[in-house]
LOMARKOL-428536 format. One record per residue (C-alpha): y, z, x; residue number from 1. Coordinates in pm, 1 decimal, padded with zeros to 6 digits. Each point is the difference from the previous one (the first is absolute). Layout:
% residues N
+----------+----------+----------+-----+
!        y !        z !        x ! pos !
+----------+----------+----------+-----+
!        Y !        Z !        X ! NUM !
...
+----------+----------+----------+-----+
END
This chain:
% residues 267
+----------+----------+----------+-----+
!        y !        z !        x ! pos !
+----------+----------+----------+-----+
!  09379.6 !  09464.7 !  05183.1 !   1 !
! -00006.5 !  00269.2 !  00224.0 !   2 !
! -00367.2 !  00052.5 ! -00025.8 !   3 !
! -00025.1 ! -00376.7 !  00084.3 !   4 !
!  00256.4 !  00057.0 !  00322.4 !   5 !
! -00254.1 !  00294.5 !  00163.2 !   6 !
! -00338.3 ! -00158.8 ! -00068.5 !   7 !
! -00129.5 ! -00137.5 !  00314.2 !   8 !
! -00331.0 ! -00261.0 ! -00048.4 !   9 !
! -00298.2 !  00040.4 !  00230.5 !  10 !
!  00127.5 ! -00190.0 !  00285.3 !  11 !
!  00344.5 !  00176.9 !  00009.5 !  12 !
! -00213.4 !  00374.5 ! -00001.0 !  13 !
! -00203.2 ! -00126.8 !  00282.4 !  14 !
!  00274.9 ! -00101.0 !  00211.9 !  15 !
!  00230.5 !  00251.3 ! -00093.0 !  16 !
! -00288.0 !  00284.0 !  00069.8 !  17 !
! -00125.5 ! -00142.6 !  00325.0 !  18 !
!  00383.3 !  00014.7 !  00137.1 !  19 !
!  00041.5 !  00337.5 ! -00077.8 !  20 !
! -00304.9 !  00147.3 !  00116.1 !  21 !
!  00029.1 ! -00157.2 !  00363.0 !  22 !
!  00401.5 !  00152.7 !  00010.5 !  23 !
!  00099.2 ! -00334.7 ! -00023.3 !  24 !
!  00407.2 ! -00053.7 ! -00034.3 !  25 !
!  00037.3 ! -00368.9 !  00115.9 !  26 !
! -00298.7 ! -00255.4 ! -00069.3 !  27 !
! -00018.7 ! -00373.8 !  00080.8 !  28 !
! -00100.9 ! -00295.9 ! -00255.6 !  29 !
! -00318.6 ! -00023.8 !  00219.9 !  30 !
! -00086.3 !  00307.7 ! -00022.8 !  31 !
!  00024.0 !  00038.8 ! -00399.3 !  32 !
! -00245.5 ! -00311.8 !  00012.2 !  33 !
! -00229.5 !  00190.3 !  00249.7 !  34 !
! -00019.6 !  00323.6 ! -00260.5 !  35 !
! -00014.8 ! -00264.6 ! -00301.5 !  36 !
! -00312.4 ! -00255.2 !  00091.3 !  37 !
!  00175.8 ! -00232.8 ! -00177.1 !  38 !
!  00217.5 ! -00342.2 !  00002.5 !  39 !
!  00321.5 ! -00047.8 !  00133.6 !  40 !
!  00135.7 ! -00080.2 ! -00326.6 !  41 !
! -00171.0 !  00314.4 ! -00172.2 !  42 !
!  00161.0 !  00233.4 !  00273.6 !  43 !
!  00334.1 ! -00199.4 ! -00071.3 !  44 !
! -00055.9 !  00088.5 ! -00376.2 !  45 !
! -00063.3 !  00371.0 !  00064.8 !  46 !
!  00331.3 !  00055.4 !  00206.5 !  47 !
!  00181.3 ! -00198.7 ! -00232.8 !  48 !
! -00060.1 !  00254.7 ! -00255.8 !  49 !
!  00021.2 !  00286.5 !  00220.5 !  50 !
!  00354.9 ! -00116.4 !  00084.2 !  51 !
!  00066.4 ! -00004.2 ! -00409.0 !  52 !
! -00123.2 !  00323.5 ! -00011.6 !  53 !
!  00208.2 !  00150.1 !  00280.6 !  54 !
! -00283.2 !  00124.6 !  00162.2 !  55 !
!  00037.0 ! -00187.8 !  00308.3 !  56 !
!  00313.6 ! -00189.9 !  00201.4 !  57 !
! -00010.7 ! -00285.4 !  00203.1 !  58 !
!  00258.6 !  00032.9 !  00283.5 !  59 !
! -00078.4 ! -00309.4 !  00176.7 !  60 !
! -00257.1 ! -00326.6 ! -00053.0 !  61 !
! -00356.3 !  00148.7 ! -00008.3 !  62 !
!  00121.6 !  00389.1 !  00068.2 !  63 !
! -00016.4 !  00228.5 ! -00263.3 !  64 !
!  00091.7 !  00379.0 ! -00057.5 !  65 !
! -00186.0 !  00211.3 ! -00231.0 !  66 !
!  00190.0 !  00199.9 ! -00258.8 !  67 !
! -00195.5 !  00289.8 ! -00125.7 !  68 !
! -00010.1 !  00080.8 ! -00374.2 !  69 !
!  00312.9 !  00272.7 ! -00023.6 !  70 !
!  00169.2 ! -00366.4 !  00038.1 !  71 !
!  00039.5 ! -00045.2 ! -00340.6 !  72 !
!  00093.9 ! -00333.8 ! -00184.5 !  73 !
!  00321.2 !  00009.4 !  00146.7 !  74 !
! -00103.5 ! -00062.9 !  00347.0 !  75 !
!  00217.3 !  00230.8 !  00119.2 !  76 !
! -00258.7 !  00112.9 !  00306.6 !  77 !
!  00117.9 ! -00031.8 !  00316.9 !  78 !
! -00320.6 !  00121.4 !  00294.5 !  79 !
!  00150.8 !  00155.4 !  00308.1 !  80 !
!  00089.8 ! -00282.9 !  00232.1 !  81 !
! -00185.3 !  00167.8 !  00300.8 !  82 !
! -00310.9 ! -00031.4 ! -00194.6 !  83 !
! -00016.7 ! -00332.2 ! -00077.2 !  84 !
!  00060.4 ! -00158.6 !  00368.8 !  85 !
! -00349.3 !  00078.1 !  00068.6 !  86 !
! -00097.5 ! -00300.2 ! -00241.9 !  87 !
!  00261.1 ! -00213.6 !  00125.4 !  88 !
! -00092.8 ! -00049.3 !  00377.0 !  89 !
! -00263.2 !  00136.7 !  00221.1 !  90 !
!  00183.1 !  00128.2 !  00341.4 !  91 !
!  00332.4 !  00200.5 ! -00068.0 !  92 !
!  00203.8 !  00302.1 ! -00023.1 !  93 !
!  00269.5 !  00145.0 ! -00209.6 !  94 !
!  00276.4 !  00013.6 !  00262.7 !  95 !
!  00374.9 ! -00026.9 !  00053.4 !  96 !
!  00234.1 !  00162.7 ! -00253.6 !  97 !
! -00293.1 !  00031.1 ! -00280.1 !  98 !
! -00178.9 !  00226.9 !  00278.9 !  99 !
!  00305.9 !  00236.2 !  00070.2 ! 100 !
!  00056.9 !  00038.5 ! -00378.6 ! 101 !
! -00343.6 !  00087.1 ! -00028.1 ! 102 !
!  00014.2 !  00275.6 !  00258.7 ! 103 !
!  00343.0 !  00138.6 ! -00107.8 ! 104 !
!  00171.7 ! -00141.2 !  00261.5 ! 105 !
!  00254.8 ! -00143.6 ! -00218.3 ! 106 !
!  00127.4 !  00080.6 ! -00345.6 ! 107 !
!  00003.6 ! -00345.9 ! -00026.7 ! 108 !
! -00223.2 ! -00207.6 ! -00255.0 ! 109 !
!  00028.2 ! -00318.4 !  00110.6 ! 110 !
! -00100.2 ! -00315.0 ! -00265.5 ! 111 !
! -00210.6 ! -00162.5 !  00240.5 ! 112 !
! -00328.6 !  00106.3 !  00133.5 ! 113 !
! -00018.1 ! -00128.9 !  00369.9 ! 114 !
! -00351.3 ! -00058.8 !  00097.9 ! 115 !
! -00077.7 ! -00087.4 !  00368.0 ! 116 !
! -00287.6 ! -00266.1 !  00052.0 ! 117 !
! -00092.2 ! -00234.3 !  00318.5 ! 118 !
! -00033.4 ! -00277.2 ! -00236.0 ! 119 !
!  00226.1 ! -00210.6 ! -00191.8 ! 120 !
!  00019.6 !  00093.0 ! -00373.2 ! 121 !
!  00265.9 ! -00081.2 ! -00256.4 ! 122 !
!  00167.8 !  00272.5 ! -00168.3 ! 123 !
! -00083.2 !  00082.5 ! -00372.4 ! 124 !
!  00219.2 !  00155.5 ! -00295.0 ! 125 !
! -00202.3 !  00276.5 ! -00210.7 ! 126 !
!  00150.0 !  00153.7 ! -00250.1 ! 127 !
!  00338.7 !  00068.7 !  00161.4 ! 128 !
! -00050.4 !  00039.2 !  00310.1 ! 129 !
! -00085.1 ! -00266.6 !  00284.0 ! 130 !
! -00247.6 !  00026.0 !  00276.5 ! 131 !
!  00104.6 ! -00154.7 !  00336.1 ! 132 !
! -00230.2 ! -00090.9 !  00246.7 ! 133 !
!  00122.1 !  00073.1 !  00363.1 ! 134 !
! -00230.9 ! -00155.1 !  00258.4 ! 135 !
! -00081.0 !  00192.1 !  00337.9 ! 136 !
! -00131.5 ! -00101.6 !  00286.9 ! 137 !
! -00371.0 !  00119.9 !  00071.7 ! 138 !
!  00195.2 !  00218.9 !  00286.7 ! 139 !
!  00209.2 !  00194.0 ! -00197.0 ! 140 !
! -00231.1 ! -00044.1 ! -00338.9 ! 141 !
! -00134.6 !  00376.6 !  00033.8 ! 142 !
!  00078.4 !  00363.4 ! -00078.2 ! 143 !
! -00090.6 !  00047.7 ! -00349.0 ! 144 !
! -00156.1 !  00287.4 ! -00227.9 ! 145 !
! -00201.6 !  00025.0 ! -00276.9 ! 146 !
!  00187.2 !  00161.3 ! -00333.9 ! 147 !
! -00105.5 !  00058.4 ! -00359.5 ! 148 !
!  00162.7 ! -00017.8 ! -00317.7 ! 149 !
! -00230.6 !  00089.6 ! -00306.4 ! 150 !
! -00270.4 ! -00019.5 !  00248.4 ! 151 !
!  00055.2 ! -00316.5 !  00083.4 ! 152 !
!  00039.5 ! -00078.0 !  00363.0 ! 153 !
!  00268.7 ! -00267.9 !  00189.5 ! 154 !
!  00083.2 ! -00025.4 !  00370.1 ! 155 !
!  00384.2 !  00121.5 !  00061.9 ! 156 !
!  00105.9 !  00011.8 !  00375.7 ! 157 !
!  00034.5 !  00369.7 !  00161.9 ! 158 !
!  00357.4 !  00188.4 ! -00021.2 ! 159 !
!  00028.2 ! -00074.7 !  00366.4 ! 160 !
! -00079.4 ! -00420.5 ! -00014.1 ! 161 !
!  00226.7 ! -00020.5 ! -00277.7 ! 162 !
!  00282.1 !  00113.2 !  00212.7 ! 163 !
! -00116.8 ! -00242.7 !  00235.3 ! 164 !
! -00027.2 ! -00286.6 ! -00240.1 ! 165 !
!  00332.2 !  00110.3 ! -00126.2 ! 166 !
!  00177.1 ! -00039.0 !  00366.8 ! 167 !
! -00186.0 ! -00298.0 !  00037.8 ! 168 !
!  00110.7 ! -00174.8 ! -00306.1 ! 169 !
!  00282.2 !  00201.2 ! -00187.8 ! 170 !
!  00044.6 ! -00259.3 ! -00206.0 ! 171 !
! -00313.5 !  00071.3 ! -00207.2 ! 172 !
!  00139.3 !  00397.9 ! -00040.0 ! 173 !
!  00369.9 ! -00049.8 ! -00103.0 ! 174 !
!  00113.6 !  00007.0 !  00348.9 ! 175 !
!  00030.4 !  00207.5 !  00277.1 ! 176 !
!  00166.4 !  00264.3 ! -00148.1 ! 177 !
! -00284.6 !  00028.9 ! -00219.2 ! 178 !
! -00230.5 !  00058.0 !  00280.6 ! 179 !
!  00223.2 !  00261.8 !  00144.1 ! 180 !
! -00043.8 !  00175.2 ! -00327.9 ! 181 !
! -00347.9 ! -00016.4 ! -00042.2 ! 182 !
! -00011.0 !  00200.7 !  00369.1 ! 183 !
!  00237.3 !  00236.2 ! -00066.4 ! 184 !
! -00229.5 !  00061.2 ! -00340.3 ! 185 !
! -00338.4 ! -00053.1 !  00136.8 ! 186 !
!  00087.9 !  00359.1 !  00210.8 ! 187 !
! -00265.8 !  00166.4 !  00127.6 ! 188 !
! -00243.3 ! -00230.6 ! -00186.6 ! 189 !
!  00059.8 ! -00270.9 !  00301.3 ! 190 !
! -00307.8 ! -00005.4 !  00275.1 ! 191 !
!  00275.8 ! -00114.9 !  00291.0 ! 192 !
! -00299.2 !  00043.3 !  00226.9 ! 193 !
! -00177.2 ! -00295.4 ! -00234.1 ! 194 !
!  00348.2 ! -00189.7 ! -00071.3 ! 195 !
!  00069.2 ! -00002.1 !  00407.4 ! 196 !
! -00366.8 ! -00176.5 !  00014.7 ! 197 !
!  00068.7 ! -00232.5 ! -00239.0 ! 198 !
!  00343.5 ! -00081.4 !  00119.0 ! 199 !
! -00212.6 ! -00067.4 !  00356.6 ! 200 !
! -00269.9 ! -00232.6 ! -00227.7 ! 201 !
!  00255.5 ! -00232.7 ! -00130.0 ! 202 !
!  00205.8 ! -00049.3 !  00293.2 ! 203 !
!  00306.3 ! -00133.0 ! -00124.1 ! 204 !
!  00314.5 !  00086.7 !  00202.7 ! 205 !
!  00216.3 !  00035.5 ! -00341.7 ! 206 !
! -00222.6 !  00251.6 ! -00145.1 ! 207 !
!  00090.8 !  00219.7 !  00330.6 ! 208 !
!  00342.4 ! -00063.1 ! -00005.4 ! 209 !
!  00082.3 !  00029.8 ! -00359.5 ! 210 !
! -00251.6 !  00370.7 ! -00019.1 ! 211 !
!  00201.9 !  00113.5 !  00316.3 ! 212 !
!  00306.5 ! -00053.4 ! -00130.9 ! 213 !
! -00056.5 !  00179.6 ! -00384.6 ! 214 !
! -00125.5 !  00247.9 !  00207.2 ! 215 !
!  00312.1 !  00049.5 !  00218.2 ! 216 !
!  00197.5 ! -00020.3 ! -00348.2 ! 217 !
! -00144.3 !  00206.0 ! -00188.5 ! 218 !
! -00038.9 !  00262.5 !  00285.5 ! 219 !
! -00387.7 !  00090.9 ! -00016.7 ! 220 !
! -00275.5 ! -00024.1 !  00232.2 ! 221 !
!  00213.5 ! -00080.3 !  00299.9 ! 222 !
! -00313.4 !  00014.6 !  00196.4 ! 223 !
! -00167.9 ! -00270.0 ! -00119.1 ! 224 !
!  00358.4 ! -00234.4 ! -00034.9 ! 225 !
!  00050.1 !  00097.2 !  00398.3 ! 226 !
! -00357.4 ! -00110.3 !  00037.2 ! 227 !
!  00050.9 ! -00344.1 ! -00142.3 ! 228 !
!  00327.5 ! -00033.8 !  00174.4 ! 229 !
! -00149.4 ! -00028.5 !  00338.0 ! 230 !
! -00147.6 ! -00337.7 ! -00103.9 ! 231 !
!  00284.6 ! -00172.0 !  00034.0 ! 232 !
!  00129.3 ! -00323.5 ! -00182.1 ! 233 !
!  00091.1 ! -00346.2 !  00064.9 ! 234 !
!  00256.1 ! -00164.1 ! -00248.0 ! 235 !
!  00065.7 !  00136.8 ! -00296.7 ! 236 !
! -00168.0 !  00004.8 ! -00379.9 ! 237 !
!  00202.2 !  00099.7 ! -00271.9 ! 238 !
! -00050.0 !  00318.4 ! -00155.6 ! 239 !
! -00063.3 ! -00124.0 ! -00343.2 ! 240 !
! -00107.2 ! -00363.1 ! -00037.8 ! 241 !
! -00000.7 !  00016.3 ! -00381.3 ! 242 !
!  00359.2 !  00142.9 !  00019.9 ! 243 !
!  00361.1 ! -00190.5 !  00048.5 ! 244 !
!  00023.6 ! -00182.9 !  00341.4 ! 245 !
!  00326.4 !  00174.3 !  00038.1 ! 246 !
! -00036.5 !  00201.6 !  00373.8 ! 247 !
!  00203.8 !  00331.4 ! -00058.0 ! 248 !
! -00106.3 !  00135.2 !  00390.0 ! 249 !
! -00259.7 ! -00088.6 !  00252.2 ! 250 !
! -00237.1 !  00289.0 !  00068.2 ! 251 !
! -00015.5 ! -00031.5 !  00393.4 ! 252 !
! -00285.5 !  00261.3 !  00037.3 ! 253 !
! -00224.0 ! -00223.6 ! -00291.8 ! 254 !
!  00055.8 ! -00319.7 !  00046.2 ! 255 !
!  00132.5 ! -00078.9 ! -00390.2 ! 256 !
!  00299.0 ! -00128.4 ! -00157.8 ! 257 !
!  00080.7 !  00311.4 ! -00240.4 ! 258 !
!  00046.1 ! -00186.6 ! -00332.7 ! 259 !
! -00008.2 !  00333.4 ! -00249.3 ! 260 !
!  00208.7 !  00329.7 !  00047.9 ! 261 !
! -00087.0 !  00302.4 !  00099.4 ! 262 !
!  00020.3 !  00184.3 ! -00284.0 ! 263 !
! -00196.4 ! -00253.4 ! -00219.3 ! 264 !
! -00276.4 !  00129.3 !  00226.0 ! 265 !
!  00000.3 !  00392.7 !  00030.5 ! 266 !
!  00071.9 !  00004.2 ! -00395.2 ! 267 !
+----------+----------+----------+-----+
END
């Protein structure tokens, strides 16, 4: 029985083979048919038993993960979700919360792995996490790096345009005063040089006034919050969108309606 479960037919090898030489994680239907020569119906046949055999997962119609062979029968095998979003859309990068996890910004794990696109996508359940797809405008679609994991290579944005993205759109990162964490933890590891220029590329007043303001809080680089105050604001934004729209202060100097304490900010 086991001997039966393991056994993979000539079609399954080839497929299975070709994946895994080319570092593939993610694979589409059409591009099993393109390694296979074969029929629709054949290549339909040859994932089917894949699937039985837990040696590869479909997470959404036509998309398919491939488990290696330390998988077992169980199907236990879950890939490292940065590895398969390569295979699941063609422009992207690991951003948001999933980016300041990744470089220790936050202790925090969080369930979902936020992937920013400038397309339209649906998010996907694998295994048990979910990938959401947050789309950016061509603009502000920029700053990313290339990392590896088992020498396998995704785009992740920089330390300093996921602090960005994070003022931008705390709602992606837990809120605001998770961005004010992943500052005071990035340290000396933050380019504020390379932040200040991105800050200048997206040009959105918020981002100013909600940087100047964590910087005022948490007392540090008073140089560069006194350089962003001179901007001056019209109106006000509120400090954390993603938070309760209950106004505890208006910050005068920033423009915001202060909507998380103090001390939820400095730690």
């Amino acid at each position: 029985m086991v001997t039966q479960n393991i056994f993979l037919g000539p079609k399954e090898l080839k497929l299975i083979l070709t994946l895994e030489s080319e570092g593939k994680k993610a694979f589409m239907f059409s591009y099993a048919k393109e390694i296979l020569r074969t029929s629709n119906t054949s290549v339909r046949n040859v994932i089917y038993r894949l699937k039985k055999k837990n040696r590869i997962t479909e997470i959404e119609k036509g998309r398919y993960v491939l488990s290696p062979a330390r998988s077992g029968l169980e199907g236990l095998w879950v890939e490292h979700p940065f590895l398969i979003v390569p295979g699941l859309i063609d422009e992207y990068y690991i951003g948001f919360w999933s980016a300041m996890n990744y470089w220790g910004m936050t202790e925090q794990i969080p369930r979902t792995v936020f992937v920013a696109t400038t397309r339209r996508k649906r998010n996907i359940e694998y295994g048990n996490q979910e990938f959401r797809f947050i789309i950016l405008s061509r603009k502000k679609f920029f700053g990313s790096v290339q990392e590896k994991i088992e020498d396998f290579e995704f785009n992740i944005s920089s330390r300093e345009k996921t602090i960005v993205d994070g003022l931008m759109h705390p709602e992606y990162c837990g809120g605001i005063s998770e961005v004010a964490k992943a500052i005071r933890n990035a340290g000396d590891e933050l380019n504020w040089s390379k932040l200040l220029r991105i800050v200048s590329r997206v040009s959105i007043s918020a981002v100013d006034r909600r940087l100047g303001y964590l910087l005022d809080v948490m007392e540090i680089r008073k140089d560069i919050a006194q350089k962003l105050s001179k901007k001056g604001f019209v109106g006000f934004r509120w400090l954390d969108p993603s938070g309760e729209k209950k106004i505890l202060r208006y910050s005068k100097r920033w423009g915001l309606m202060v909507n998380v304490e103090e001390k939820d900010l400095t730690g």
